[in-house]
C-alpha positions in Angstrom: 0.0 0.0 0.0 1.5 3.2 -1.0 1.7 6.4 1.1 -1.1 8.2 -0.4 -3.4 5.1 0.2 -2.4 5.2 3.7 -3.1 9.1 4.5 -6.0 8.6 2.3 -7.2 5.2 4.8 -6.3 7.7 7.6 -8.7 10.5 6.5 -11.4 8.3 6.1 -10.9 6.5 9.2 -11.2 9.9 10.9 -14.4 10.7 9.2 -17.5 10.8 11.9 -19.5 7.6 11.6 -22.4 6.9 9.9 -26.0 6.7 10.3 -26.1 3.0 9.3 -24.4 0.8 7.7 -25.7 -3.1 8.0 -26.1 -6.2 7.3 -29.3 -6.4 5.7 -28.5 -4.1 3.3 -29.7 -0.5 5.0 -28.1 2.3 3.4 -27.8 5.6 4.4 -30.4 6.6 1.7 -33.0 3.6 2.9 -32.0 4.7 6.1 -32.9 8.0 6.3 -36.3 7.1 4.1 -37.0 5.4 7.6 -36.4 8.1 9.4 -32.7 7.2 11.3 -31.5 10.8 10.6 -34.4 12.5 12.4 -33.8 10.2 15.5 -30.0 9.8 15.5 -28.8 13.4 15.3 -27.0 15.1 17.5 -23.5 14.2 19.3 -24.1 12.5 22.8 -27.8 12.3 22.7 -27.7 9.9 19.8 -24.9 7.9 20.9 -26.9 7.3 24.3 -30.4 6.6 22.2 -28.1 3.9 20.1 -27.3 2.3 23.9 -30.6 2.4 25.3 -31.5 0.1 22.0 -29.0 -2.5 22.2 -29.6 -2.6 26.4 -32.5 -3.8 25.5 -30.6 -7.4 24.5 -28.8 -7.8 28.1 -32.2 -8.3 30.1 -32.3 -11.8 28.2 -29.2 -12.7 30.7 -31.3 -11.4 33.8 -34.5 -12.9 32.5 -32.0 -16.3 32.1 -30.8 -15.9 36.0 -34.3 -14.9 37.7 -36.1 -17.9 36.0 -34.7 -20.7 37.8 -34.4 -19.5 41.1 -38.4 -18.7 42.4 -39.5 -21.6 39.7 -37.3 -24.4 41.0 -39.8 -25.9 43.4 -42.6 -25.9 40.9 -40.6 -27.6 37.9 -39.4 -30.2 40.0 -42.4 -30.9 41.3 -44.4 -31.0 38.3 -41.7 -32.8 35.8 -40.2 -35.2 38.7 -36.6 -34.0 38.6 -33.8 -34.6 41.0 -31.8 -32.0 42.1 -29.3 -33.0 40.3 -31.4 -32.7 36.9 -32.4 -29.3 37.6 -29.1 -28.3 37.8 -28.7 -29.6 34.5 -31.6 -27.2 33.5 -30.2 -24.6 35.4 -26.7 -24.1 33.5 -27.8 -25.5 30.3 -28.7 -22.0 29.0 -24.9 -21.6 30.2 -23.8 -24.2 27.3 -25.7 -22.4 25.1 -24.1 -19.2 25.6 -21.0 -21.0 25.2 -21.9 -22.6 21.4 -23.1 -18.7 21.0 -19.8 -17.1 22.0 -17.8 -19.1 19.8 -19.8 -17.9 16.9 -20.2 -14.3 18.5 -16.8 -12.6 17.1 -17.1 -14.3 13.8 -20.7 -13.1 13.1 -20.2 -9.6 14.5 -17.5 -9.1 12.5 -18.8 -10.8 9.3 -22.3 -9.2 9.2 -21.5 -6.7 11.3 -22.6 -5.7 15.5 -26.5 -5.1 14.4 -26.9 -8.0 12.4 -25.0 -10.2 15.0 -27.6 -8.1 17.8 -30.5 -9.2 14.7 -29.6 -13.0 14.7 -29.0 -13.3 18.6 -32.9 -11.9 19.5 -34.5 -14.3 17.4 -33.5 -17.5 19.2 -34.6 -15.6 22.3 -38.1 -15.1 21.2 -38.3 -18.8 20.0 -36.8 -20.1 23.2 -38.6 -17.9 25.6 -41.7 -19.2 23.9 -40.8 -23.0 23.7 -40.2 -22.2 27.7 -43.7 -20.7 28.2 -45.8 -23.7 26.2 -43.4 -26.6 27.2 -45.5 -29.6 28.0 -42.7 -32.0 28.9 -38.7 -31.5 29.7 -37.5 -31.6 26.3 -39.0 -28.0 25.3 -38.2 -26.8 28.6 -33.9 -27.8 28.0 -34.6 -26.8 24.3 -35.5 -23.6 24.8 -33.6 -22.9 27.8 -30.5 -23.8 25.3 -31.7 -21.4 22.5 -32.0 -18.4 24.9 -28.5 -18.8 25.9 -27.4 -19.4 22.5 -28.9 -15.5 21.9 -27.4 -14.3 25.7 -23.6 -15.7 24.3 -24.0 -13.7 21.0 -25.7 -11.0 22.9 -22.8 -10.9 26.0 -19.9 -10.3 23.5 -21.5 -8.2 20.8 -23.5 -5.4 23.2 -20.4 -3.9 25.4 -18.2 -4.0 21.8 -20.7 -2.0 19.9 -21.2 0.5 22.6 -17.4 0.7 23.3 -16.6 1.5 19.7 -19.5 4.3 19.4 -19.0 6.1 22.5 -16.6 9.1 23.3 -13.9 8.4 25.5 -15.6 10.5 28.5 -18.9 8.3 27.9 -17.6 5.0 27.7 -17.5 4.0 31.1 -21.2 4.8 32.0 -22.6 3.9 28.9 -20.8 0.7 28.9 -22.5 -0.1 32.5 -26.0 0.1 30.7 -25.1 -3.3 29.4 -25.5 -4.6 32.8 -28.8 -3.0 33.5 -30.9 -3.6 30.1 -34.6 -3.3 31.0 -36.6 -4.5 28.2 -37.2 -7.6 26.1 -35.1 -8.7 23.4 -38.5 -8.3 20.9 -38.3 -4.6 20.8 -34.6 -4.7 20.4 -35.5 -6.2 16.8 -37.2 -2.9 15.6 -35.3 -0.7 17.5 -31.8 -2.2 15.5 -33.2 -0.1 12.5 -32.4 3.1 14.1 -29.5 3.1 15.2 -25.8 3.1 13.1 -23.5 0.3 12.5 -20.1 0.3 14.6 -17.9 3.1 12.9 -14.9 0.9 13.6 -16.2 -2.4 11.8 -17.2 -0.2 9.0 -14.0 1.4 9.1 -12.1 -1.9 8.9 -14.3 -3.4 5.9 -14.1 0.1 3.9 -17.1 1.4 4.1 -15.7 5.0 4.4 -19.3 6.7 2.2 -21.4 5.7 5.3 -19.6 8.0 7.8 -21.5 11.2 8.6 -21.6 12.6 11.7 -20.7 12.6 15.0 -18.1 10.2 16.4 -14.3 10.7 15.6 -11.9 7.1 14.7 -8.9 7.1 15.2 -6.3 5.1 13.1 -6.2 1.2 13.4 -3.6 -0.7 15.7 -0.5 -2.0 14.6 0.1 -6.1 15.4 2.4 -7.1 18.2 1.8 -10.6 19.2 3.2 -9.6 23.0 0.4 -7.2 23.1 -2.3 -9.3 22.2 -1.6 -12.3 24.3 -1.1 -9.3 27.4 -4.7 -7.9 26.4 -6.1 -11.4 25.9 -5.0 -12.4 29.3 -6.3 -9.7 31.0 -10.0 -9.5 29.3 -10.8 -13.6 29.7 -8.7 -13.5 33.5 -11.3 -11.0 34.5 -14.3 -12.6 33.0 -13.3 -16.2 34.4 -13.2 -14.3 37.6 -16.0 -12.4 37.6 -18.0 -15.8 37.3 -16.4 -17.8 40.1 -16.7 -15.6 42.3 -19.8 -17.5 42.1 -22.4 -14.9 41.6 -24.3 -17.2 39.2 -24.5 -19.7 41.6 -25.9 -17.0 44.7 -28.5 -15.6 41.6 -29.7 -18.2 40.1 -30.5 -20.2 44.1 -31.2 -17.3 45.4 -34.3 -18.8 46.7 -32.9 -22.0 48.1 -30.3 -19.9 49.8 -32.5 -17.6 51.6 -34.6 -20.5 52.9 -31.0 -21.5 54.3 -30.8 -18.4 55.8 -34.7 -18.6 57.7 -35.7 -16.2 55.4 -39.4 -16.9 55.6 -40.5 -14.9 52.0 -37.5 -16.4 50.1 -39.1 -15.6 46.7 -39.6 -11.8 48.0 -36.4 -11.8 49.5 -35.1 -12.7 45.6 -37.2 -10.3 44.0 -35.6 -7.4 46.3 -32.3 -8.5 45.5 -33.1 -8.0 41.9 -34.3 -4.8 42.5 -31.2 -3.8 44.8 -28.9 -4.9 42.1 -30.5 -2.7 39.6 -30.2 0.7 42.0 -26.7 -0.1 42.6 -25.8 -0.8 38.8 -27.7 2.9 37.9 -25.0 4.4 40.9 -22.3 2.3 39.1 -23.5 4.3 35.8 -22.8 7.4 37.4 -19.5 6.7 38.8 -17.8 5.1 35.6 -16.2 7.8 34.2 -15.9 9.9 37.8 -13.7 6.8 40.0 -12.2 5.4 36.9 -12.8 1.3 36.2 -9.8 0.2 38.7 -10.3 1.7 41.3 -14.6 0.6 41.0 -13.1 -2.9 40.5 -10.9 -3.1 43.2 -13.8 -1.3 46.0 -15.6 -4.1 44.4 -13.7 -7.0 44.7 -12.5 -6.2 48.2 -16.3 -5.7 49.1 -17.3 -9.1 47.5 -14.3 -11.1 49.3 -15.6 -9.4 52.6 -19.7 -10.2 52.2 -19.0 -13.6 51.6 -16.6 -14.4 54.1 -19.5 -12.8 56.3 -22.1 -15.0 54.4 -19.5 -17.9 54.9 -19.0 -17.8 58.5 -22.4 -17.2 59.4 -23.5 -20.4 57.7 -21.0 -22.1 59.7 -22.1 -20.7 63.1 -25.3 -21.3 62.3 -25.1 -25.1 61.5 -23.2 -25.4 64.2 -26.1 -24.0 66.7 -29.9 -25.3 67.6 -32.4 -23.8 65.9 -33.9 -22.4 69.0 -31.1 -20.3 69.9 -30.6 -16.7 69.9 -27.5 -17.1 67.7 -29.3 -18.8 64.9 -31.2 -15.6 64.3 -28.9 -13.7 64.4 -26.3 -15.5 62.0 -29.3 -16.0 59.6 -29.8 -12.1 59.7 -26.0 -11.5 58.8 -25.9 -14.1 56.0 -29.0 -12.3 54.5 -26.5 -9.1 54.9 -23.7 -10.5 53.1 -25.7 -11.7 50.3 -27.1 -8.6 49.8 -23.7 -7.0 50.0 -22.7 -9.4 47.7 -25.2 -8.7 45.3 -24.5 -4.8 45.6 -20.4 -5.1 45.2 -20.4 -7.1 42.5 -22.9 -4.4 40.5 -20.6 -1.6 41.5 -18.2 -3.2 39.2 -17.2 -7.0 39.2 -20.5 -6.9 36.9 -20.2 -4.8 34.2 -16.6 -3.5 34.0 -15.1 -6.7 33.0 -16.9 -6.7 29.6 -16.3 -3.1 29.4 -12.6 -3.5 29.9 -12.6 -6.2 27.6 -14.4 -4.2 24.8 -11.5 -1.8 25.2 -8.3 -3.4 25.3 -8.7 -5.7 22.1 -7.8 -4.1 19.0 -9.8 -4.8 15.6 -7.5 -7.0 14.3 -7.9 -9.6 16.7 -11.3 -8.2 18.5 -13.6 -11.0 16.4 -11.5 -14.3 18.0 -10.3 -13.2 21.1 -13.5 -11.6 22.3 -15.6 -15.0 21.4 -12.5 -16.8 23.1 -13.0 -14.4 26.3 -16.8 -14.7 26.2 -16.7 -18.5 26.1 -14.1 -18.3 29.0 -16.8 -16.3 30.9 -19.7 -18.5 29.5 -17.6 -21.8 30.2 -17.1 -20.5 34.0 -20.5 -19.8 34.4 -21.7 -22.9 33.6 -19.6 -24.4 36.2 -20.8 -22.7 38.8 -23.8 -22.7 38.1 -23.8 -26.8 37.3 -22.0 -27.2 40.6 -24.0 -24.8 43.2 -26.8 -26.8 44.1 -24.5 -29.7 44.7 -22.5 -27.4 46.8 -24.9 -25.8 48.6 -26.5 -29.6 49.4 -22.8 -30.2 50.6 -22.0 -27.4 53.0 -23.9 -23.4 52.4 -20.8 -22.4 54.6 -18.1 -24.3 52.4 -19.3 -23.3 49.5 -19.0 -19.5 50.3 -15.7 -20.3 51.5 -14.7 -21.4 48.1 -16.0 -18.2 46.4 -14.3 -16.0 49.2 -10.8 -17.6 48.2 -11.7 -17.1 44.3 -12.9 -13.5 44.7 -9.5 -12.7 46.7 -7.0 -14.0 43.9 -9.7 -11.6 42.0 -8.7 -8.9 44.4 -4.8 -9.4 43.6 -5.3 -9.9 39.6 -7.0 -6.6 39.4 -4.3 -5.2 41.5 -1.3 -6.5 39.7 -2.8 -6.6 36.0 -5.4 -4.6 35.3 -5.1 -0.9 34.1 -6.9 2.4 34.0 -8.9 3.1 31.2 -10.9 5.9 32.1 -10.5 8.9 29.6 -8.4 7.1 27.2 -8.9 6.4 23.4 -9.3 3.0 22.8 -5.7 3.2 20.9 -4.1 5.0 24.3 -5.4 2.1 26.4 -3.9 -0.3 24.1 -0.6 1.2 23.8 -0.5 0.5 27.7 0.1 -2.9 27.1 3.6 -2.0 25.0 
């Protein structure tokens, strides 16, 4: 490539982005026929409409983890399973999301991050729906297997897309939206007409007429096989991590372990928690470009290694008590507290920063493999603690926090050793770092 081709690559790539841009053929004229241009306008306002659309696909992930926890009782009473079988149907949508990351960097980069958004809702719908009319266990693991084939596509391609659209001093707290997302995955389908196409993808497969206003590219990254294992290692350590610290597992038997804890409304108890998370991910929102994403994760992590060595030791002293005793109470009361904590710690930033960070670090070249190999990582972890729980929890509720305390403090030491700062810094900058 001469010269002139590259200063002529580099003007283009610093062209604002486009209105669309797509997979199914949109162009900016069909586009704007629809209407994108009237909608997604002006500077930050249209970059945070373009989140609020593709939030709308991470509420699959919390619809995935709230279904199995109040519903356990009643599916194993009505279908006759073991506990051991409803485990199975408790992480299978975790093998799902697995076969869906692997295909997740591949498709996003192929067809680009709304068609890969397009193809991950519609396995949703059909599994949600094979869920809600299931007459026997086979529709019931069938579609609990589609929805997390949509949640794997959906996990990698959602904090991508909104990492490569926002500006650097957005990033943070519109990346955190991921973790919140508060409608179905139905009206994501519609919404995906509005909004652009990543400027970066478009970028990369020269597609330099589509860019308009609005968002500034910088150049693309040069290859350094050092840098990319370093990046790699950080974005799939954290994600393995966040999932053992075995958050899954405390979400998804949320119910069971409440009853543990003589919580008498164990399914209210669960539906609070819910609730509790989503106020502290909003405050985590707010905070993302303020703290900066280390210093969130490591207030996090520290917090999460404390709740559940509370949660831990409580269940210990209690099993270890009568029932009638003063000190039962009392320990049940303080593993209810550390859950909670739990629960609250982990959405100030062991929740959403990870995929943020992990949007950010991995350059173009190599974002498509090593973000489906990082989101399998995370999937992959998930479903192991989220197989195992149940059978850990039957084993010892005490030992089985004590395990997640021990996992969340080599968490506490990775983020402190490895992970940098990438608040206010150009995806390029932060990549650089690792030189």
């Amino acid at each position: 490539m001469t010269s002139r081709d590259d200063a002529e690559e580099a003007n283009n790539l610093r062209k604002p982005f486009l209105h669309t841009g797509s997979w199914y053929k949109m162009s900016s004229r069909q586009s704007s026929m629809m209407g994108s241009s009237t909608y997604i306008r002006d500077g930050a306002i249209s970059v945070v409409l373009c989140v609020m659309i593709v939030a709308l696909g991470p509420i699959q992930f919390g619809f995935t983890c709230g279904f199995s926890s109040p519903t356990q009782s009643e599916i194993i009473n009505d279908l006759q399973l073991s506990i051991s079988e409803f485990s199975v149907f408790g992480s299978l949508s975790n093998v799902g999301a697995m076969v869906g990351a692997i295909a997740s960097g591949q498709i996003a980069e192929y067809i680009g991050r709304k068609g890969s958004l397009m193809i991950a809702a519609i396995p949703n719908v059909i599994g949600w729906l094979s869920i809600s009319f299931a007459k026997d266990s086979s529709f019931l693991l069938m579609g609990r297997l589609l929805e997390g084939f949509g949640v794997g596509i959906i996990s990698y391609t959602v904090p991508v897309y909104i990492a490569e659209i926002a500006p650097q001093n957005m990033r943070g707290s519109l990346g955190s939206v991921n973790q919140v997302g508060s409608l179905p995955c139905i009206i994501l389908i519609p919404g995906l007409f509005f909004i652009p196409e990543s400027p970066r993808w478009l970028a990369k497969n020269g597609m330099g007429e589509d860019f308009e206003t609005s968002l500034q590219v910088l150049r693309g990254f040069d290859t350094d096989i050092t840098v990319e294992v370093n990046e790699i290692k950080v974005g799939i350590g954290l994600l393995v991590l966040q999932q053992l610290s075995g958050i899954n597992g405390i979400l998804f038997y949320s119910t069971n372990i409440f009853k543990s804890a003589g919580v008498s409304s164990s399914n209210l108890a669960t539906v609070g928690v819910g609730a509790i998370q989503v106020v502290a991910t909003a405050i985590t929102t707010w905070l993302m470009d303020k703290a900066g994403r280390r210093l969130l994760l490591i207030i996090s992590t520290v917090g999460i290694t404390l709740s559940l060595l509370l949660v831990s030791v409580a269940f210990f002293v209690e099993s270890s008590v009568s029932p009638d005793s003063s000190l039962y109470g009392t320990m049940g009361i303080l593993s209810l507290v550390g859950l909670v904590a739990v629960v609250i710690f982990f959405s100030f930033g062991l929740g959403a920063i990870p995929w943020i960070i992990m949007s950010e670090i991995l350059p173009v070249n190599i974002k498509g493999l090593a973000g489906s190999v990082a989101t399998l990582a995370n999937w992959l972890a998930s479903w192991m603690v989220t197989m195992t729980a149940n059978l850990l929890l039957g084993w010892s509720t005490g030992g089985t926090f004590a395990i997640y305390t021990v996992v969340s403090l080599f968490t506490v030491l990775f983020v402190t050793l490895w992970v940098p700062e990438t608040k206010g810094r150009t995806l390029e900058e932060i990549q650089s770092s690792f030189r």
